[in-house]
KOLDREN-570107 format. One record per residue (C-alpha): x negated, y negated, z negated; residue number from 0; residue in one letter. Coordinates in steps of 0.001 Angstrom, whole numbers, padded with zeros to 6 digits. Layout:
REM KOLDREN-570107
site x->X | y->Y | z->Z | n->NUM | res->A
...
REM end
This chain:
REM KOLDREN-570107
site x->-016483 | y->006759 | z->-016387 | n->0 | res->X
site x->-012890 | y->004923 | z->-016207 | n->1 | res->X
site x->-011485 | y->001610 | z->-015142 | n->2 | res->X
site x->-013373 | y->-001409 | z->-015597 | n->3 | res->X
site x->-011552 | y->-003759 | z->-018168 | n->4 | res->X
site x->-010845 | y->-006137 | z->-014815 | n->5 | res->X
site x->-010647 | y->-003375 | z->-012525 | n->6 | res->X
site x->-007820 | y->-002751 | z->-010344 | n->7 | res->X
site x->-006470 | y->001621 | z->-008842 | n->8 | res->X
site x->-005057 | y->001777 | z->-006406 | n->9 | res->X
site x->-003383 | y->005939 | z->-005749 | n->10 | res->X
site x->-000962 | y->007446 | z->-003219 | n->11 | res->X
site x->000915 | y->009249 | z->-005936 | n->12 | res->X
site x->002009 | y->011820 | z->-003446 | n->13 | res->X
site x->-001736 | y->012837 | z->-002869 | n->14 | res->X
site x->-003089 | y->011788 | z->-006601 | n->15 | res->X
site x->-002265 | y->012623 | z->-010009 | n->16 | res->X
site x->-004376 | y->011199 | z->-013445 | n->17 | res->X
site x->-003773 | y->012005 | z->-016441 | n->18 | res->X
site x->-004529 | y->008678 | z->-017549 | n->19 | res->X
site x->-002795 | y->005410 | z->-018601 | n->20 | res->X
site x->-004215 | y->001739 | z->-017794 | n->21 | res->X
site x->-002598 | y->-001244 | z->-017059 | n->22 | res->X
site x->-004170 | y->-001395 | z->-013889 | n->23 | res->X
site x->-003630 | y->001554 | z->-011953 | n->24 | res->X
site x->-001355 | y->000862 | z->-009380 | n->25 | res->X
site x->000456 | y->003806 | z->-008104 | n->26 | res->X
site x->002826 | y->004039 | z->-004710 | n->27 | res->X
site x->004192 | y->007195 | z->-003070 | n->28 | res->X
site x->002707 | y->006223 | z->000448 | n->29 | res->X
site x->002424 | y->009521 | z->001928 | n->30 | res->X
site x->006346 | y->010115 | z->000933 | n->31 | res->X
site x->007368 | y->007227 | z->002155 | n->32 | res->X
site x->005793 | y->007282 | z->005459 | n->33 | res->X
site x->006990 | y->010521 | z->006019 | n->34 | res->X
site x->010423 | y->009537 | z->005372 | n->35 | res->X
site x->010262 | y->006788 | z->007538 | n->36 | res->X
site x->008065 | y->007906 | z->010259 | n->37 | res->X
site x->007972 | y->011451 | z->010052 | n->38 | res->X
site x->004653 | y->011582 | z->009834 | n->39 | res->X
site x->002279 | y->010914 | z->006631 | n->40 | res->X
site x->-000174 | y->009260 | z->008977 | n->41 | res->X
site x->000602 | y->005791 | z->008289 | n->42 | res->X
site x->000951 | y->005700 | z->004254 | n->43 | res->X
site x->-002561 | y->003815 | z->004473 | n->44 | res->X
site x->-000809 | y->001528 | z->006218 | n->45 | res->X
site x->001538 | y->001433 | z->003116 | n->46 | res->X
site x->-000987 | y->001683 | z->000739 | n->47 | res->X
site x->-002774 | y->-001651 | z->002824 | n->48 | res->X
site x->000252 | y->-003783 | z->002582 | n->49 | res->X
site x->001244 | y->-003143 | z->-000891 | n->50 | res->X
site x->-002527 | y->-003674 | z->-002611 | n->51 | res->X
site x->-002805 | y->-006651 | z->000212 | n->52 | res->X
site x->000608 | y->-007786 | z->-001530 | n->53 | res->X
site x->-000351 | y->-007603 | z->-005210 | n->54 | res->X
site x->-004045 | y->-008356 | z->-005007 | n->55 | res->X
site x->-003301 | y->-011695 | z->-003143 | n->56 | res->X
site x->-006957 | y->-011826 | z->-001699 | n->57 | res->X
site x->-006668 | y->-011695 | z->001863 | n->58 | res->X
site x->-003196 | y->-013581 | z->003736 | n->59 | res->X
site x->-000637 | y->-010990 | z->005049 | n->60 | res->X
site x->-000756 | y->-013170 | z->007790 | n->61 | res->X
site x->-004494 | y->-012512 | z->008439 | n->62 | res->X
site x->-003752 | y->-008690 | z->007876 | n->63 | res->X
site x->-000965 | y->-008349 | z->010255 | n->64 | res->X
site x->-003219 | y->-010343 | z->012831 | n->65 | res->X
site x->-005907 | y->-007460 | z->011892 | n->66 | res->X
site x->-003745 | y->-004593 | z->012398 | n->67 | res->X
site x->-002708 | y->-005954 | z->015301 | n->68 | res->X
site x->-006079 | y->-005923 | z->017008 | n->69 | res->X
site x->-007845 | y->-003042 | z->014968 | n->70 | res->X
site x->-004893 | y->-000061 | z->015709 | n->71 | res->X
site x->-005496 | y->001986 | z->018355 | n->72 | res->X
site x->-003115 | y->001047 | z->021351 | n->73 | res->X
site x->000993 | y->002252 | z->021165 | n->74 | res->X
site x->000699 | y->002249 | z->017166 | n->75 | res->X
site x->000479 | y->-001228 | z->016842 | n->76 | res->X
site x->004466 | y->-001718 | z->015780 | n->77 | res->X
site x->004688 | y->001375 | z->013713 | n->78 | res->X
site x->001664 | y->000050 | z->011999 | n->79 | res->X
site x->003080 | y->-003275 | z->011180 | n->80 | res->X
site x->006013 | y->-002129 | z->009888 | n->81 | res->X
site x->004351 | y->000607 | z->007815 | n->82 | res->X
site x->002294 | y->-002481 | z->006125 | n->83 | res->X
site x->005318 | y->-004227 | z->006121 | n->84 | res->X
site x->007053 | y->-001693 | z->003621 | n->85 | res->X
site x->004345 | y->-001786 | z->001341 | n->86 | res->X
site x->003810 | y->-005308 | z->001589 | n->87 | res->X
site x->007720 | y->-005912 | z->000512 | n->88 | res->X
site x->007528 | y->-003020 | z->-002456 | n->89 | res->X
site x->004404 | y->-004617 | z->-003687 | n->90 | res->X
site x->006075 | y->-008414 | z->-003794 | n->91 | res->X
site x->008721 | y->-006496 | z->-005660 | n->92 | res->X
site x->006538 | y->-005135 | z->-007927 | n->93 | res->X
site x->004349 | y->-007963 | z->-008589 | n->94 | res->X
site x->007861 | y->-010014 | z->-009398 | n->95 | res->X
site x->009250 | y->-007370 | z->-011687 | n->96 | res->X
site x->011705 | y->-006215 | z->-010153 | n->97 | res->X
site x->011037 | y->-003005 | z->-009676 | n->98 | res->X
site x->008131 | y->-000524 | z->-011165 | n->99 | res->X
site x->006823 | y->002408 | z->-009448 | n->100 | res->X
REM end
């Protein structure tokens, strides 16, 4: 097994730990973060969304807010935006070079 050559990983670091080294591994402390923020680790997907969504350029944040939006369940739908907003902004940040997780 292992990472294809063009293959992207994506890991909550909190949650995840390889022994391994690759280019492409991709690796955010989601669950802390959330926690930190939220108190709760239930929205470092959220986190995890916005900063692949962020670095992988495929889909528009725009169409991924509008998703989250409509797709949360009912009362989460701020915490979950700004959750994807956080990882969204550390993955631009990333991406740019600014910073390296």
């Amino acid at each position: 097994g292992g990472i294809h050559p063009e293959g992207l990983l994506f890991i909550d670091s909190d949650l995840v730990q390889l022994d391994i080294m690759h280019s492409h591994i991709y690796k955010l402390n989601a669950s802390v973060l959330s926690y930190e923020r939220f108190g709760s680790k239930l929205f470092g997907n959220m986190i995890m969304l916005g900063y692949l969504t962020a670095i992988v350029e495929l889909i528009s944040k725009e169409a991924m807010e509008e998703s989250i939006s409509q797709k949360t369940p009912g009362g989460t739908e701020e915490e979950n935006l700004e959750a994807f907003e956080i990882g969204y902004n550390i993955g631009l940040k990333e991406k740019s070079g600014f910073l390296k997780v």
